[in-house]
N, C-alpha and C positions, 0 to 999 in steps of 0.2 A: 504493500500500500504506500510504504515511503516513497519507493522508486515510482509509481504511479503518480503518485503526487508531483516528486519532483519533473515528470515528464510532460506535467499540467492533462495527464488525463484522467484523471478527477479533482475538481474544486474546491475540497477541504478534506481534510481527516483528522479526529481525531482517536491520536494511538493509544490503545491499552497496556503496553510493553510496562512491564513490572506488576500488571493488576490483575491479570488471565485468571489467576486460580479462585479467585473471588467467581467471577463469572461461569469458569466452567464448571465450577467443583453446586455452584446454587442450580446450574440449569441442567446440570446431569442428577442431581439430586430429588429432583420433583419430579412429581408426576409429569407426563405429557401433555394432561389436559388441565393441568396448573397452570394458573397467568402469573407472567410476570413481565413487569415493568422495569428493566433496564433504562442506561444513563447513556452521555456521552461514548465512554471507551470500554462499553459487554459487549464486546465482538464476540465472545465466546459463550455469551447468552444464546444468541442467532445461529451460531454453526453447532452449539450444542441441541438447539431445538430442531438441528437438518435442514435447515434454509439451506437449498442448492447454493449453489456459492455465485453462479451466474447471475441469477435473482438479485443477490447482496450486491455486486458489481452494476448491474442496469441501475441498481435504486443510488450507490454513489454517483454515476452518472448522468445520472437526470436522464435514464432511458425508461423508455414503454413498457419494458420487462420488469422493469421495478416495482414498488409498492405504490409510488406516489404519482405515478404519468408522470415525473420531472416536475412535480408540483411544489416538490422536498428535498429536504437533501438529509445524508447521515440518517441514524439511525428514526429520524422524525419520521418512524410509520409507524401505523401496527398491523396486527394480523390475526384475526380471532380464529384461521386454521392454525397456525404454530402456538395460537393463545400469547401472542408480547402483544403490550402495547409500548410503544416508543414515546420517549419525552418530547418536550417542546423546548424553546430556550429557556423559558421562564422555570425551570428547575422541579419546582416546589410542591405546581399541580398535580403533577401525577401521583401524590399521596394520596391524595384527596379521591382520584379514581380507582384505588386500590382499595381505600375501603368500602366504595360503591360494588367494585366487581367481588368482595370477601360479603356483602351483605347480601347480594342476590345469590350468592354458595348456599352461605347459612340459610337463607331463607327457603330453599329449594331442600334443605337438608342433604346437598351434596357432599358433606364432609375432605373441604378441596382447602385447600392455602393458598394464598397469594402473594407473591415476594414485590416489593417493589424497593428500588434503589436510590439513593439519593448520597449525599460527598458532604466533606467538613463547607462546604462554602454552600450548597442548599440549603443544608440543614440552621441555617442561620433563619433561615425565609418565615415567617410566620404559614403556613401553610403546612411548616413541620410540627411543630405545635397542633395548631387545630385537627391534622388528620388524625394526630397519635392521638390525641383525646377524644376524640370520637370514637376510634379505635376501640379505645380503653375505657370507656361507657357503655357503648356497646356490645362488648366482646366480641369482637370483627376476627376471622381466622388472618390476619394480614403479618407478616414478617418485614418489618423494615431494615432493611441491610443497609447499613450507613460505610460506606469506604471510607476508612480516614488513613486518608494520604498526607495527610500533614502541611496542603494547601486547597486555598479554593483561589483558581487562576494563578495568581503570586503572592496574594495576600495570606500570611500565615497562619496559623492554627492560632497562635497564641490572639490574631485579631482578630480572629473571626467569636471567638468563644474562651471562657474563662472556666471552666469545668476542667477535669484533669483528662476525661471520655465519656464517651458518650454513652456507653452503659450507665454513666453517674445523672444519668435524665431519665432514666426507667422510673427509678424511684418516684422521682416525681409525677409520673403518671399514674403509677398502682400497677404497673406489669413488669415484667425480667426485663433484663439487661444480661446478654452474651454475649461475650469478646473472642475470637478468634485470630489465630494466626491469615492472614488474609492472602499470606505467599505459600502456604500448604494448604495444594488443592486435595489434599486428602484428610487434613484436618478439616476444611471445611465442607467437604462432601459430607462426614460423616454427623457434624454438626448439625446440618441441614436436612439430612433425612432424618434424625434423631429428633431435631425439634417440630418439623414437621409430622412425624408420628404423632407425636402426641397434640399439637394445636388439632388434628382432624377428631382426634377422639373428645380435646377437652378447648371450645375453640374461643382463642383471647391472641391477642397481639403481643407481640415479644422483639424487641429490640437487638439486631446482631450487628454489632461492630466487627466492622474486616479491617483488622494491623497493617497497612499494606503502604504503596509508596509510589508515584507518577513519578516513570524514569525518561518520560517527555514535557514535554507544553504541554500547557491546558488543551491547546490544538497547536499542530505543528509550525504555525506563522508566532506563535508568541515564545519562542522557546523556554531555555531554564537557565538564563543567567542570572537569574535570582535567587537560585537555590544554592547554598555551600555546596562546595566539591566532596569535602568529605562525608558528606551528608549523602552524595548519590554514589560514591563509594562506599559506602557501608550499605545501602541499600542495595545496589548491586549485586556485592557478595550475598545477596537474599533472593535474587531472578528468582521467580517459581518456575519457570519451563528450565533451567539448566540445574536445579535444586530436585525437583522430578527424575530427569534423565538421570543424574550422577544417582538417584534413589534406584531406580528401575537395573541400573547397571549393577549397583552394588549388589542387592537382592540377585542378582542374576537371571531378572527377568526379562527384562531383554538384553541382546546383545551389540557390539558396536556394529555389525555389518546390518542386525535388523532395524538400528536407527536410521541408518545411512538409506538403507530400501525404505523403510517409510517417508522418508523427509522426500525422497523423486517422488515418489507418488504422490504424495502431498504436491509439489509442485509440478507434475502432471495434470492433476485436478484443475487447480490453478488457474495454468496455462488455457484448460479447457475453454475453461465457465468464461476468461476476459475474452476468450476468441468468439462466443457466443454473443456476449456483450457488443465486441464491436463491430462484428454484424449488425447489429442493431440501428436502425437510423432514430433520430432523435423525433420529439412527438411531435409532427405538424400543429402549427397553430390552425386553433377552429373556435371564432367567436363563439359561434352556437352551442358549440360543444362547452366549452368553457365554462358560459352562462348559464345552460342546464346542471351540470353538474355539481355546480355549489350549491344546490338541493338535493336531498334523497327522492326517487319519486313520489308522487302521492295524487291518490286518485281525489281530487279536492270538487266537491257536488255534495249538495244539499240531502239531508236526511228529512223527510216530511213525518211529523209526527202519527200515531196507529190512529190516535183517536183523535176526536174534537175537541175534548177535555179539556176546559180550563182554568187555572185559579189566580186568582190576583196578588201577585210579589213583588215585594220592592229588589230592586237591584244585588241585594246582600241575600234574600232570600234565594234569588233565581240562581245568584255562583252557585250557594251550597247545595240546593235540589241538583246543578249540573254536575257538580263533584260529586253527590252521591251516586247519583245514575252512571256518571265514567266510574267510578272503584265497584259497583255492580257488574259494569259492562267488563272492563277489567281487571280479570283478576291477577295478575300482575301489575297494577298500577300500585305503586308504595306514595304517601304523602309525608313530606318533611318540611319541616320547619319550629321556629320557634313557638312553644306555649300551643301549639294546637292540637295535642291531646288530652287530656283530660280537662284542660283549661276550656278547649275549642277556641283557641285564636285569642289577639287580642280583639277581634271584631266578631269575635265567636259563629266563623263562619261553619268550622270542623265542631262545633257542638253537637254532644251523643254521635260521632264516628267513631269514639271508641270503643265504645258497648256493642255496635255493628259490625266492624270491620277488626277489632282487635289492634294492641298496639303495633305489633309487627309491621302493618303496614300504615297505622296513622304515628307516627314516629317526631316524640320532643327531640329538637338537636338542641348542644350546645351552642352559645354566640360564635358560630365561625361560618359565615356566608361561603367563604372559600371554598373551606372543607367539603362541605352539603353538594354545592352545585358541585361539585366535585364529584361526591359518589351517587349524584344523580347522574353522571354521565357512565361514570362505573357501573351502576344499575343499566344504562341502557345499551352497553358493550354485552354483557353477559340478561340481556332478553327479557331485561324487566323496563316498564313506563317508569317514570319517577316526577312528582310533583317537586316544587320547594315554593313555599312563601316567603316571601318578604316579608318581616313586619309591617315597614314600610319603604314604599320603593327608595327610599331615600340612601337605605341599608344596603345597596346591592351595590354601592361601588367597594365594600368589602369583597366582593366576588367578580371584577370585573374580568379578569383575566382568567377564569373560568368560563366568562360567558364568550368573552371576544376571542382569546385566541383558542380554545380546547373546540365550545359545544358549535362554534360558528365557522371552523374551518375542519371540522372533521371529515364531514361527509366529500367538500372537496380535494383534501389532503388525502385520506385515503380508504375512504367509500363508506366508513362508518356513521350511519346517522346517527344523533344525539335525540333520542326521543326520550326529550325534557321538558315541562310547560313549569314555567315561574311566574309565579299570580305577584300582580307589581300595586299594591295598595298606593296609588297617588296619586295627587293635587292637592289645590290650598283652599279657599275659601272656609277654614276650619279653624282658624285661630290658631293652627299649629308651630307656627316658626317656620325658622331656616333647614331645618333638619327632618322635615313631619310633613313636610310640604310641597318638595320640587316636582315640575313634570320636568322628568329625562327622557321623555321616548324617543327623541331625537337623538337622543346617544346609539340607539341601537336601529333606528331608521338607516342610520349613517353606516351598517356592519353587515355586510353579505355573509349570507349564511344563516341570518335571524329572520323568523316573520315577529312582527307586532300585529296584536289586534286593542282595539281602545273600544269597547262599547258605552252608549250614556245611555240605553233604557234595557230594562231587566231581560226582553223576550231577546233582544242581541246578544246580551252575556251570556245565557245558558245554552243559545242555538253557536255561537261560536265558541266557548269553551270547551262543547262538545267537539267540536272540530278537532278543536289544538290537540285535545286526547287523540284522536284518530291521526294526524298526522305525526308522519316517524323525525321530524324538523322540530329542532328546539322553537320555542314559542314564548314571547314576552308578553303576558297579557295584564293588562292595565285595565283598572277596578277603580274609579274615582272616591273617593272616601264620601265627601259631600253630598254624593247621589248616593251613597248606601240606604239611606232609611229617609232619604227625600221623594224619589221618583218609585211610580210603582203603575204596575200593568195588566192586564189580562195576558199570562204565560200557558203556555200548552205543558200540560203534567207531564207528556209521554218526551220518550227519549227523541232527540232532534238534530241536527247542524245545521248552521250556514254555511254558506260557502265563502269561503275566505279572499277577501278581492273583490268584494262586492258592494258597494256604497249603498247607502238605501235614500231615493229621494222623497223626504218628508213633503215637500209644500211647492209645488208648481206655480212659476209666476214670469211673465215677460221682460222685466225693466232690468233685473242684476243676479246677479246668481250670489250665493253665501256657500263658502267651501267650511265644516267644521269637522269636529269631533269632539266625542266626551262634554266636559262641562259644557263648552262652547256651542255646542247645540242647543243646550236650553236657554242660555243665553242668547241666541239667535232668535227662537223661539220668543222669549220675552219681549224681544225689541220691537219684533215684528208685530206681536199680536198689539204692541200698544199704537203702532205706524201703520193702522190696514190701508192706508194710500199706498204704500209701499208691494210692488208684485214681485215676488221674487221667486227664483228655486233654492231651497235648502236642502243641501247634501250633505247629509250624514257618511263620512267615510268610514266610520267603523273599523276599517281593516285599510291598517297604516304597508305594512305590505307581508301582500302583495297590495299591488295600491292599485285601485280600481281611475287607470289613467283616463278613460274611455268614456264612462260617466263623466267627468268633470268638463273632458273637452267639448261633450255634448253639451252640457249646460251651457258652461260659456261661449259655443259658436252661438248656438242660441238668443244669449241676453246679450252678448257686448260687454256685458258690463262683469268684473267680479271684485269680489272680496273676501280675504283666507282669513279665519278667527282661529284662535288657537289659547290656550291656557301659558304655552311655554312663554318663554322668555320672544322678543321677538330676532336679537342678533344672533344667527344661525339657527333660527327654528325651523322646522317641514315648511313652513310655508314658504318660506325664501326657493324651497326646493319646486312646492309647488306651483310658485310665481314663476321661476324658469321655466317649465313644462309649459302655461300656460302662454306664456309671451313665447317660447320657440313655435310651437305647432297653433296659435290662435293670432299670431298677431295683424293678420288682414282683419279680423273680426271684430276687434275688439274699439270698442268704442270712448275709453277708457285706461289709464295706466291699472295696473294690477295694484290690489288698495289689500294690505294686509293688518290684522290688528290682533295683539300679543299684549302680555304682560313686561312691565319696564325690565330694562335690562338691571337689573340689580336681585340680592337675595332677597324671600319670602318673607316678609315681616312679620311679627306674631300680630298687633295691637289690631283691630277690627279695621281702624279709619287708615291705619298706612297700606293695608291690607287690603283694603276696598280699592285705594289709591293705585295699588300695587298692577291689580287685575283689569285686564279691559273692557271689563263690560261698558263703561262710559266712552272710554275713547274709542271701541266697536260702533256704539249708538252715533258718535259726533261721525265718525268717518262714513257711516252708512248713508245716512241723510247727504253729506258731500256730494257720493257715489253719484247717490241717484238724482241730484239737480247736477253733475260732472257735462 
């Protein structure tokens, strides 16, 4: 791989030279159909698992034969035939989906372990934290193998952490702490099957430290002029592959002429699998393909309810009827989050799911948004749904990097859907503050790979919530707090969906179109009924995306005239987005500059009147009247 490197035909490596026995001694030691989540330098994770070695070579080279179509590089794939899942850069996450994939074991009662990996410079991450204490709350079957090599990148042990090892952090969780030699792959085979025995029979998480040492770069472009010389001399004289061989010789199990015939066959092999490789032509670019593919399929069309049935719910009513009926419908669907079992939510949406469903699957986490979105994506590797709540949406930039890089570039990194929905409690008009209050959906409008849906009346939240459950796409769905026990409907009992992308036009009118969603809808609604001079069409978007382009352009060739309301902030909110669409493909039509009205650019103020101030509902009403004498 050096020499690869250095001939520039392949883009980066990074080398495990000094680390092998960690790696091979864990992934000869498990089961086959044991997951494990390896790091930068488990190359010997992958060839322990039988990954043709061709395969491993296409995925360095960003060929077709590889995991990722050349979407990735290094080890960033996974593979739920070989059972790895591969890290991302962000280090940290992949704890967090190890105890997603050890909960859907346990819950399945497959009696399986899951090893996931992580280094002295990870393990700094708060994500180390949160997983192992879920972990160890849960009694998760999870083995977390920490390499401690005595750096993270350059930066030393002694910077990174103040502890003597990291078995001295068991304790503080309530589970073991294992230390092994990390350059004897025979001390740590047998540690690893040993402790694997017994986590299947009695299953809790346990910490293995591997003693070991990077006798390279973090990656080969940063080298080791920072490490002492004597420091990679004394590590040296510890190689595990020439500490092996001199073992094997001594024992007189093998011989020198049988090393020498394995090492050409070995590079035989080799030679093969790179000639395979570069046969290979690299992936033609294909917009279409491209763009399809940053979704799993999904057959997205409406569910029509059995009966005519119906009863009258407010907004907070209709979630929990549709979460009851999705945890009927599926019975793999797990729900987590904070305070919603026995408590039922802080909005007591999960009230009485645990007397029905049991806690197993309505499940209190600890405060670690990370963690959770984490093994709800681990749940949905290993063939379970998995919910998480937000308290409040406000709380999920703890989890952002679960949401952005793991659950929203899975399916196109490498095929894996994230079939995850995150119920997002938010907006202001509540009195709540800076922290209780934001709309972010533009954070995740802005992130392929995500749908959002935003309903404002009860019959759209439970016909699209059912959706989300049916779609194998992670899902942000947004639940306005203010309209929980404000707005309420004639809802159909029976189970439903809408179809996701599809705007609903409340009120037909000629003079302007009003583009909304959520709060903003009934604030449309308000303004209007007080202005019946006023004709307009009001579109409810519902479903932020996919985004129903199609309706809106309709409306506005239509009126001429429009205007985007929105709750968020107005500098860089959807509408700015939905202004472009609307000026690119309408501007022969329009009769009108595109008129958009948002809340001020500043944070959520708690006090009633800053707060009124804050919100557009007045400067919606002054720019509306504008529009329409415009």
């Amino acid at each position: 791989m050096l020499l690869l490197l250095r001939q520039g035909r392949i883009a980066k490596w990074f080398s495990g030279i000094g680390q092998e026995a960690g790696s091979v001694g864990i992934g000869l030691g498990l089961e086959k159909d044991e997951y494990i989540l390896p790091m930068h330098r488990n190359l010997g994770v992958f060839t322990s698992r039988g990954i043709p070695l061709h395969r491993l070579f296409s995925q360095f080279q960003g060929k077709p034969g590889g995991f990722t179509k050349g979407r990735d590089r290094s080890f960033h794939f996974g593979s739920k035939q070989y059972h790895l899942i591969g890290m991302i850069s962000h280090l940290g996450p992949q704890m967090g989906i190890a105890d997603g994939i050890a909960l859907a074991d346990k819950l399945k009662r497959k009696n399986k372990v899951t090893v996931v990996f992580t280094g002295d410079g990870g393990a700094s991450e708060g994500d180390f934290h949160e997983s192992i204490n879920v972990a160890a709350v849960w009694d998760l079957p999870v083995i977390f193998a920490v390499e401690n090599n005595g750096y993270g990148l350059s930066t030393p042990s002694s910077e990174q952490f103040r502890c003597r090892q990291f078995i001295d952090k068991a304790l503080g969780y309530g589970i073991e702490g294992i230390q092994v030699d990390g350059n004897n792959v025979l001390e740590v085979y047998d540690k690893i099957r040993e402790v694997a025995r017994s986590i299947r029979e009695k299953p809790r998480p346990v910490i293995l430290e591997l003693m070991t040492f990077r006798m390279r770069g973090h990656e080969e472009a940063s080298g080791t002029k920072y490490v002492p010389k004597e420091l990679l001399e004394m590590w040296g004289h510890k190689d595990p592959l020439e500490n092996y061989e001199r073992f094997l010789l001594e024992q007189k199990i093998l011989s020198a002429n049988q090393i020498k015939a394995y090492r050409e066959e070995i590079k035989q092999e080799i030679e093969k699998a790179l000639e395979i490789t570069e046969k290979e032509t690299t992936p033609a670019p294909d917009e279409k393909l491209e763009l399809a593919e940053m979704y799993a399929p999904f057959e997205n069309h409406a569910v029509s309810p059995a009966s005519g049935e119906n009863s009258e719910m407010r907004l907070i009513d209709a979630v929990s009827n549709g979460l009851n009926l999705a945890m009927q419908k599926h019975s793999n669907l797990i729900l987590m989050g904070q305070d919603i079992a026995d408590y039922g939510g802080v909005f007591k949406i999960t009230d009485g799911f645990v007397s029905k469903f049991g806690k197993e699957r309505v499940r209190n986490t600890p405060l670690c948004e990370s963690a959770i979105i984490g093994a709800g994506f681990g749940l949905s590797i290993n063939d379970h749904k998995a919910m998480v709540e937000m308290q409040f949406a406000d709380f999920v930039t703890e989890g952002m990097t679960q949401i952005i890089n793991n659950l929203a570039k899975s399916h196109y990194r490498w095929g894996q859907a994230a079939d995850v929905v995150i119920r997002m409690p938010t907006g202001a008009a509540v009195g709540a503050g800076p922290f209780h209050s934001q709309s972010n959906e533009a954070w995740f409008f802005h992130t392929p790979g995500l749908k959002v849906l935003y309903p404002a009346f009860p019959a759209d939240a439970k016909g699209l919530l059912l959706a989300a459950f049916e779609d194998t796409n992670p899902v942000l769905f947004f639940e306005h707090k203010a309209l929980y026990r404000s707005t309420s409907q004639k809802v159909p009992r029976d189970y439903y969906t809408i179809e996701m992308g599809k705007a609903n036009l409340l009120r037909e009118g000629q003079s302007l179109s009003i583009v909304s969603y959520g709060l903003g809808v009934h604030w449309a609604i308000e303004i209007l009924d007080k202005h019946p001079e006023i004709s307009a069409d009001l579109l409810d978007l519902r479903s932020l995306v996919p985004l129903d382009k199609e309706a809106i352009l309709k409306s506005v060739k239509k009126t001429g005239k429009v205007i985007i309301l929105h709750e968020d902030t107005i500098r860089g909110g959807i509408g700015a987005e939905l202004s472009a669409i609307i000026t690119e493909n309408c501007f022969e039509y329009l009769d009108a500059p595109v008129f958009r009205a948002g809340s001020l650019d500043t944070a959520v103020p708690m006090n009633a009147d800053l707060e009124a101030n804050f919100l557009p509902l007045a400067r919606f009403e002054k720019a509306l009247l504008e529009l329409m004498h415009y």
